[in-house]
N, C-alpha and C positions, 0 to 999 in steps of 0.2 A: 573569493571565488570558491564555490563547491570543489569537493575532489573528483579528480578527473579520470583514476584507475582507483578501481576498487578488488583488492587480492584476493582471490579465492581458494587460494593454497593454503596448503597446512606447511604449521612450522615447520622445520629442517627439511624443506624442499630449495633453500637457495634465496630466503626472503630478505636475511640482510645484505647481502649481497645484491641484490636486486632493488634494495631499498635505495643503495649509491648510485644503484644507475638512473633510477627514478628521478633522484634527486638532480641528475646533471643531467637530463634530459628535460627538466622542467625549471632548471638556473634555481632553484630553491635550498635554503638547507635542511639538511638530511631530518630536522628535528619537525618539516613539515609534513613530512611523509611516515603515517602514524603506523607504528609497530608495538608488538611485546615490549622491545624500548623501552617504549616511551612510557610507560610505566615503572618499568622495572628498572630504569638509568636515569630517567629522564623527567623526573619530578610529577610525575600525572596520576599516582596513587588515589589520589579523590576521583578516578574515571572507574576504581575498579567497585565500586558498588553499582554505576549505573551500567555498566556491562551484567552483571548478577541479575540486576532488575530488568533486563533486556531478556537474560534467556530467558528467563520466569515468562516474561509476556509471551515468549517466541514457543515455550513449551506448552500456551494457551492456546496459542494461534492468532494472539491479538498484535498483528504485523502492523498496526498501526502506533499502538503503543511501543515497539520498537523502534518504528522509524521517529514517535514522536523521542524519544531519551535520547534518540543518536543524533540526533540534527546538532543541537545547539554545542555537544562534544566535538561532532566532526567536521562541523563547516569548513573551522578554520585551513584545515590539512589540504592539502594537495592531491595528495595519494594515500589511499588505507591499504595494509599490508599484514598477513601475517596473523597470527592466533592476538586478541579477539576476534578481531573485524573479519577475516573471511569465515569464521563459524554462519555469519548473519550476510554473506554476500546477495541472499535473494532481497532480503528487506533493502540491504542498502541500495542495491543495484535499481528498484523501483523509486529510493529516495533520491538518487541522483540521476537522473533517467536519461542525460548527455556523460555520464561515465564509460569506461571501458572496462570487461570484467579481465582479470589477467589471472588464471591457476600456472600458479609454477610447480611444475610436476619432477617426480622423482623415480627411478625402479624402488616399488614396493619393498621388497624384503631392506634396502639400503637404509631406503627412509625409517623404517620399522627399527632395528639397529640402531640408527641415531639416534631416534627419542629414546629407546632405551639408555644410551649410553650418556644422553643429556640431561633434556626435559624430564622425565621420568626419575633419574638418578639424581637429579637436585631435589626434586620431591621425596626420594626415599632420604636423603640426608638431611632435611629439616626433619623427621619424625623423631620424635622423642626428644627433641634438643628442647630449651628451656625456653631458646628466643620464638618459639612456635605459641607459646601461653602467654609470655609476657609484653613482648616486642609489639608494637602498636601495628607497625608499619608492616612486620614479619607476617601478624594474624589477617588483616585487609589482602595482601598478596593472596597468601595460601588461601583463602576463603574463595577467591576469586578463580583461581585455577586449579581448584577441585571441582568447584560447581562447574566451571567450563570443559574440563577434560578427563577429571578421574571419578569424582565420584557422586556427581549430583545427580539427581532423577533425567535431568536431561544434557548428561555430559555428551562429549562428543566422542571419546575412549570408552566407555563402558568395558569392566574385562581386558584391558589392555595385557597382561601378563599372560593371562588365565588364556584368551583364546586370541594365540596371535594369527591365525588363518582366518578365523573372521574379523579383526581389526584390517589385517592387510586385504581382502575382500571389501570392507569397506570405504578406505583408500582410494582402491582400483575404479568402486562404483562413483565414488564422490566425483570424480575426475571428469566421467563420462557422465553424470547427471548435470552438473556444471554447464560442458558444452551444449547439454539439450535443451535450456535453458534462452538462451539469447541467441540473435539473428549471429549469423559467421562474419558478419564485420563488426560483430560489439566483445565478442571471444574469443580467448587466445590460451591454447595450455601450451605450455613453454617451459624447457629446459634451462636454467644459464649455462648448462654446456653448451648452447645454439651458440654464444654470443649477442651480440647488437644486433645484428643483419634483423631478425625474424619481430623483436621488440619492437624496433625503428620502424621498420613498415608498418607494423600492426597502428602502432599509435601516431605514423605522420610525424616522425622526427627523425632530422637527420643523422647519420650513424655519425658517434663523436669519436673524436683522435684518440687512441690507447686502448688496450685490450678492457672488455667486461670485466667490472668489479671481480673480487673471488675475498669471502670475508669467510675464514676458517674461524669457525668460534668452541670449538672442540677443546679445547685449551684454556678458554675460557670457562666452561662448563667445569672445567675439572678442576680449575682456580677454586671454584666460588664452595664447591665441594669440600677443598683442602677445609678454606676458610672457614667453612658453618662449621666442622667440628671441631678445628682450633677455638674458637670462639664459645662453643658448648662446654668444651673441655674446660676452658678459663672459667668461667660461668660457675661448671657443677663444682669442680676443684678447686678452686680460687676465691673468688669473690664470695661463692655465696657461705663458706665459712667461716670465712671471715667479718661477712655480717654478721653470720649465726653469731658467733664468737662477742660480738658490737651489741647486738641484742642481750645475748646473757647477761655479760657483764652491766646492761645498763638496767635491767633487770635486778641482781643483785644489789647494784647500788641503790635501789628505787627501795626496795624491801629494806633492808640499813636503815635509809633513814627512816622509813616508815616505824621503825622498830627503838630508833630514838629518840 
C-alpha cells in the first residue's frame, strides 16, 4: 500500500513524536512510518544519495524525476514524516494523490532554538573531527544534510545562523504556503500539543486509549554530541599514534633489512 500521510513539517516541530501516533493509528511499526530515523538509526543510509539526487531534479524543476527516485524508496512506508520527505511534500503529494498532507507546526522563534540546540549543533560537532574524512557511513550522512539543509545551492536553511529573522520568516511562510496548496480536507497543520482529538478527525481514526506520544529527544541530541568528540578525541590522541608509532617502526624495520 502507498503511504497514506505525507509530512510537511519541518524537523523539531514534534515529528517523532508524531511518528508513534502514526504508527498506532495505522497498527504498523514505527519503522514503517519513514523519518530522519530511518536513516540515521535505522539502517537506510543507501536512501541518502537518492534523496541528493531528488533535490538536484527538484532544484531543475524536473518534478517528475523526483517523483520517478521516490516511488520505488517510498512505496513501502505508511507514512512519510519529517526532514527529507517533507522538504519534497509537493512532488510526493502529487505521487500519492489518495495521501493526506499533515504540517506539524511550532511557535517560530521555539522551533528556531531547537534546531539550534540540536540539528544544527550535531553538525557543528562533526566539523573538524576525523570520522567526517574517513567514516564511510559518517561522509554519505553529512553529504546528505548539507545539500538538504545547510549548505547546498538548494538547501532548505540557507543562512541559518547568519539571518535568523529571515529563516524564522520562512518557517512562518512554509506553513501557510503548504495550506494553499491542497483542498481543506486533504490539509491539516497541527500541533501535538492539540492531542488526538484534531489528527483523528482529520484522518478518520478513531482517538486511541492514552495520552499523545511526547518523544523528548533533546537528551539525545546532546548524547550523540558527548559522543562524536569522545570519539575524535580517541581517534586524534589514541589510535592514530599509535598507528603513527606501527608505521615508523615498520618502516624502520623495512630499511634494516633493506640495508642487510
Amino acid at each position: 500500500m502507498p503511504p497514506k500521510v505525507i509530512g510537511a513539517g519541518h524537523g523539531r516541530t514534534g515529528t517523532n513524536s508524531t511518528r508513534e501516533a502514526l504508527a498506532k493509528l495505522y497498527n504498523c511499526p514505527k519503522a514503517k512510518v519513514y523519518h530522519m530515523d530511518s536513516i540515521l538509526h535505522e539502517g537506510q543510509i543507501a536512501d541518502a544519495k537518492i534523496w541528493m539526487d531528488m533535490l538536484e531534479a527538484k532544484g531543475k524543476g524536473d518534478k517528475e524525476k523526483v517523483k520517478a527516485l521516490a516511488k520505488p524508496m517510498l512505496d513501502p512506508y505508511e507514512c512519510l514524516l519529517d526532514y527529507p520527505p517533507s522538504i519534497f511534500y509537493e512532488e510526493l503529494m502529487e505521487l500519492y494523490p489518495e495521501a493526506k498532507c499533515l504540517i506539524t507546526t511550532r511557535e517560530a522563534d521555539a522551533w528556531y532554538t531547537s534546531v539550534v540546540q540540536t540539528l544544527y549543533a550535531v553538525r557543528q560537532a562533526q566539523e573538524g573531527t576525523w570520522m567526517i574524512y574517513v567514516d564511510s557511513w559518517m561522509i554519505k550522512f553529512t553529504a546528505m544534510v548539507d545539500a538538504l539543509l545547510w549548505k547546498g545551492p538548494n538547501c532548505l536553511l540557507p543562512n541559518f545562523i547568519d539571518d535568523k529573522a529571515g529563516t524564522i520568516k520562512r518557517f512562518d511562510e512554509w506553513t501557510t504556503t503548504a495550506l494553499s496548496k491542497f483542498p481543506k480536507d486533504r490539509v491539516l497543520a497541527f500541533s501535538v500539543k492539540e492531542g488526538w482529538d484534531p489528527l483523528c478527525k482529520f484522518l478518520g481514526k478513531p482517538v486511541p486509549e492514552g495520552p499523545y506520544p511526547r518523544v523528548n529527544e533533546a537528551q539525545v541530541f546532546a548524547d550523540v554530541i558527548k559522543i562524536l568528540g569522545r570519539v575524535d578525541r580517541i581517534g586524534k590522541f589514541v589510535v592514530a599514534p599509535v598507528l603513527c608509532s606501527l608505521v615508523g617502526f615498520g618502516v624502520m624495520k623495512a630499511m634494516k633489512a633493506m640495508k642487510a
